[in-house]
N, C-alpha and C positions, 0 to 999 in steps of 0.2 A: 453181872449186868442185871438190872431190873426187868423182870418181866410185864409184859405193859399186855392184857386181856383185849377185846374185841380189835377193831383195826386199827386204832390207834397203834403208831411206829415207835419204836424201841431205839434208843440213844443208843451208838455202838462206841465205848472208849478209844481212844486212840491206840493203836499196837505199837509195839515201842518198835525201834526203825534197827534193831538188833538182832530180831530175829527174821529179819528178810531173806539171807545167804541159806540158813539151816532150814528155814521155812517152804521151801521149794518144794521140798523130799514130801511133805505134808500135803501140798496144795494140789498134788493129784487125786486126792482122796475124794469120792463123792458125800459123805456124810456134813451135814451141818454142825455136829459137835452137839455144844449145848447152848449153842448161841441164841438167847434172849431173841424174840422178835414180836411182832404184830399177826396179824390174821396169816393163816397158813389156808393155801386152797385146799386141802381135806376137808377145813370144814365148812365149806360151801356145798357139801353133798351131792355132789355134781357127778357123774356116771364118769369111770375111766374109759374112754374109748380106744386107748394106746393096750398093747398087746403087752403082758405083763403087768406087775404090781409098780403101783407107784414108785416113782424115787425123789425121794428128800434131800433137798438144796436148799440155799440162801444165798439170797439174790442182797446186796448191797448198792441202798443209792445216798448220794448225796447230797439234799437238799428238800427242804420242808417245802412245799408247795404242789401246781397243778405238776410240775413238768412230768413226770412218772406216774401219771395217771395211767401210761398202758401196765405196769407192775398193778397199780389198785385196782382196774378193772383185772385183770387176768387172776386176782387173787379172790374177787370178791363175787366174781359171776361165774368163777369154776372155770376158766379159760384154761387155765395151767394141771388143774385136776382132770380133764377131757383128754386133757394131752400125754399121762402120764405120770406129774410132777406134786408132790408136794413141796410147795415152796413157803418157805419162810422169807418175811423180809425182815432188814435189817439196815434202822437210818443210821450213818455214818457223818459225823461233826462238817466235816468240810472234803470236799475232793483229795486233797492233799493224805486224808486216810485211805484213800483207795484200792494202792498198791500194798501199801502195809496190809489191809485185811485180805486181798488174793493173797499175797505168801505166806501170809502167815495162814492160810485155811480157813480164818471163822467166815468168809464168804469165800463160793464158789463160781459168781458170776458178778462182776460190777458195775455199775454205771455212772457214767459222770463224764467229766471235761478229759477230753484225747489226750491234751497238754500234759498232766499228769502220768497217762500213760506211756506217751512218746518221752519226756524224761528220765523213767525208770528203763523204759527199752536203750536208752542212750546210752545209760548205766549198766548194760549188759544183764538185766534181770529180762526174761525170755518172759514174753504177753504178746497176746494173740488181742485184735479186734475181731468180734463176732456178730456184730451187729451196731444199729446209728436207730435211733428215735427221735432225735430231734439236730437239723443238720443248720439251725440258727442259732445267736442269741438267745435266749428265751427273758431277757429282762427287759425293766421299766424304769426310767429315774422320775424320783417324786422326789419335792422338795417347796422351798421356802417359796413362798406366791412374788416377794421378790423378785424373782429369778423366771424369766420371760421365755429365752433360750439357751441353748447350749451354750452362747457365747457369753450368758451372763454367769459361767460358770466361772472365770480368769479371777483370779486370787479367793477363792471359793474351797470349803473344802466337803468336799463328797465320801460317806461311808463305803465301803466295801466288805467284803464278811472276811477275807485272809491272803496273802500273796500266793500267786499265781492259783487262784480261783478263778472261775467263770468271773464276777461282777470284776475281779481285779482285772483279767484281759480284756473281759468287756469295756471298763473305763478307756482303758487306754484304744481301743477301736475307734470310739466314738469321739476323743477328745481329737485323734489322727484323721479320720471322716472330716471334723468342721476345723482341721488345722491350727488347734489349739497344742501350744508347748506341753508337754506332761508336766515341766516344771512348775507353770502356771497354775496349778488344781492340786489342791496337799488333798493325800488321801489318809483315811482313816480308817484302819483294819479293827473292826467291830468284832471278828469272831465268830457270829454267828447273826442269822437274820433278825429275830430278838432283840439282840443287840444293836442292829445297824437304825430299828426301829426306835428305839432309845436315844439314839445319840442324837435321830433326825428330833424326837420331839425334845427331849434337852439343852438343844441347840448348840451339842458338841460337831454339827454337823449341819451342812447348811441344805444336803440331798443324799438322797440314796442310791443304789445301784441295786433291783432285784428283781426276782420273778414274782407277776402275780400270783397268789392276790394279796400277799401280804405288805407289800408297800402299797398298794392299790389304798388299800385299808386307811389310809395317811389321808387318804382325801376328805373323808367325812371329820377330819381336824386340823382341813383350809391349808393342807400341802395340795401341789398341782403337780399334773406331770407335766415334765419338762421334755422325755425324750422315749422315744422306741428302738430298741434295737433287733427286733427280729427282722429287720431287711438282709442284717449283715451275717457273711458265714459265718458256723462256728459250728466246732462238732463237739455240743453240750449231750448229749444223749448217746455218747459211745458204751459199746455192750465192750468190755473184757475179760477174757482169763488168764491164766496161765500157760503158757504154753504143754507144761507137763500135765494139765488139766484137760485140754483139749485134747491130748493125744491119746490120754487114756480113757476120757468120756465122751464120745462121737454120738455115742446113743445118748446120753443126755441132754446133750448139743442139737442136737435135732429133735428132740421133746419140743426144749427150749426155743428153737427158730420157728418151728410150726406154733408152737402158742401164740413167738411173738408178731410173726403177721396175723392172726387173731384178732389180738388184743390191737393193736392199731385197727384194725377195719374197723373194732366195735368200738373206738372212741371218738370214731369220725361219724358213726352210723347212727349210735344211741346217746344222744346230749345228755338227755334224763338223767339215766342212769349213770353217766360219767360225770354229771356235776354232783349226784350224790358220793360218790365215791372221793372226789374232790373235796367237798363237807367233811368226809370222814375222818380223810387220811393225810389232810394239807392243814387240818385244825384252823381253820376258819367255819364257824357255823351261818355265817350270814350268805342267805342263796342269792340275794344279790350278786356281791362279789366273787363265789364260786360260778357264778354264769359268766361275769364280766371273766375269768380265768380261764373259762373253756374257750369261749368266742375270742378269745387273744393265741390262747395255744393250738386253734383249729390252723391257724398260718404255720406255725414251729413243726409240730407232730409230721414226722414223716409217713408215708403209707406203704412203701415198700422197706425192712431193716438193712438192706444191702449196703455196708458201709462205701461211703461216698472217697476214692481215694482221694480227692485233691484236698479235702477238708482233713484229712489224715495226714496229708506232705505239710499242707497249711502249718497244722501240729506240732509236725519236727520243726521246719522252720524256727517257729518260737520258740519250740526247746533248745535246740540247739543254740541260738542267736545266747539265752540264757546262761549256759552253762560252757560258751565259747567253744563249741565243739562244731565239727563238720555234720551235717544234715545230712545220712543216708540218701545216696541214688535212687536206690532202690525201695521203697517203702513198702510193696506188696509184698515183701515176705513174712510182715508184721502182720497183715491183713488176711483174714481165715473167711471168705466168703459162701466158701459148699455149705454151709451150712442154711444160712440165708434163703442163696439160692434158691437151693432144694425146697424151700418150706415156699417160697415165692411161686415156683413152678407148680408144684403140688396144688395151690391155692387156685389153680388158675388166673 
């Protein structure tokens, strides 16, 4: 993997889906390996205030844009180094890499859409949720000036970046919301955000499905937006591990929980310096639309990480409907909240 210097984020390969069974034994381990990343909070110089010498992680998220702005402030303002933690991040291609990089160990904490998680839990690979950062939608559809409303979207066809991705479930929410047939809407799996950006100016594609502010970006070349979906629930911002992860790093875990209420206070607190970080680390350099990205994510960004169980049951639902399987009764077993808690309480 390419190592990528200042905060700019590092492309993580996909892990081939072979070593999940064997990769278990691995994903207890706290080291990061050698895995390529972007800005590590060491080197923000920021004073350890946690008892002990730092410990070195890699956090994994997935998705180019503002949403994980509490990862770039807590990396870039020493949030995580205060706490403890030398973290490395590490961008990963599409949600669907998720699980593969928990078992396999090149990351030890992830972030992204529950769906993927609650999946691999179906599949009897043992993941713990440890936290929620964003308990909405976090996208925007931009598209052809055409196209007025949602309803003008009926034999239309709209980008998405991969199946069973955020913008993929998000489509379908939103087409369900204003009662439009799925079959009515051809979608078009882009790959990646880059790409879905491509196809809309190509005119392989008549709109898009993503997070600010890179579709946002469309507009200054007379795409409109057609729709918002952070009204609707989604649990795009769930924290995961391993379960054998968790059970052997408790003290890391609550590094990690106390940074991460943190790091949410300070995105809600200091715009400034979280649309810089935005600029940074979402590779958009125009402050325009890194401002237009916070003031959209100021609604999404949760302020306490306590995962939210119904947005977790929500989860199974889909996975299971998915994969034809019965949807666990019980879902808090999957759900690792002390850790949260603790860091919430503490906070006062």
């Amino acid at each position: 993997m390419k190592r990528i210097s200042g905060s700019r984020l590092a492309r993580k390969a996909p892990v081939a889906g072979a070593v999940l069974g064997a990769a278990l034994l691995v994903s207890a381990c706290g080291s990061a390996g050698t895995s390529s990343t972007a800005t590590t909070s060491a080197n923000t110089g920021a004073t350890t205030t946690t008892a002990g010498a730092p410990i070195s992680i890699t956090i994994g998220d997935t998705a180019i844009g503002a949403g994980y702005a509490d990862i770039y402030v807590g990396i870039r303002n020493g949030i995580f180094a205060k706490n403890g933690l030398n973290v490395k991040l590490v961008k990963l291609n599409t949600s669907s890499q998720l699980v593969p990089a928990l078992v396999g160990g090149s990351v030890q904490i992830g972030v992204g859409v529950a769906d993927d998680t609650a999946a691999a839990i179906l599949k009897n690979i043992p993941l713990k949720f440890i936290g929620l950062s964003e308990g909405t939608y976090n996208l925007e559809m931009w598209g052809d000036s055409s196209i007025k409303s949602v309803q003008d979207l009926v034999g239309k066809k709209v980008a998405v970046s991969a199946p069973s991705s955020e913008s993929d479930f998000g489509l379908t929410a939103l087409l369900a919301k204003n009662n439009i047939p799925e079959s009515s809407v051809q979608r078009i799996y882009a790959g990646s955000i880059p790409a879905m950006v491509s196809a809309l100016e190509s005119g392989s594609a008549n709109a898009l499905l993503t997070q600010p502010p890179q579709g946002t970006a469309t507009g200054k070349k007379g795409y409109v937006k057609i729709a918002d979906l952070s009204n609707l629930p989604f649990a795009v911002g769930s924290y995961t591990v391993t379960a054998a992860y968790a059970k052997a790093n408790p003290v890391v875990l609550q590094r990690w929980a106390n940074a991460e209420v943190q790091n949410l206070a300070f995105i809600h607190d200091h715009p400034n310096q979280t649309i810089a970080a935005i600029e940074a680390d979402s590779g958009i350099t125009d402050p325009t639309l890194a401002k237009y990205a916070y003031n959209f994510f100021l609604n999404v960004w949760t302020k306490n990480p306590t995962v939210q169980t119904s947005l977790i049951q929500d989860a199974f639902t889909r996975a299971a409907a998915k994969a034809k399987k019965q949807a666990p009764s019980d879902i808090t077993q999957y759900i690792d909240n002390s850790f949260a808690q603790k860091a919430v309480s503490s906070a006062g």
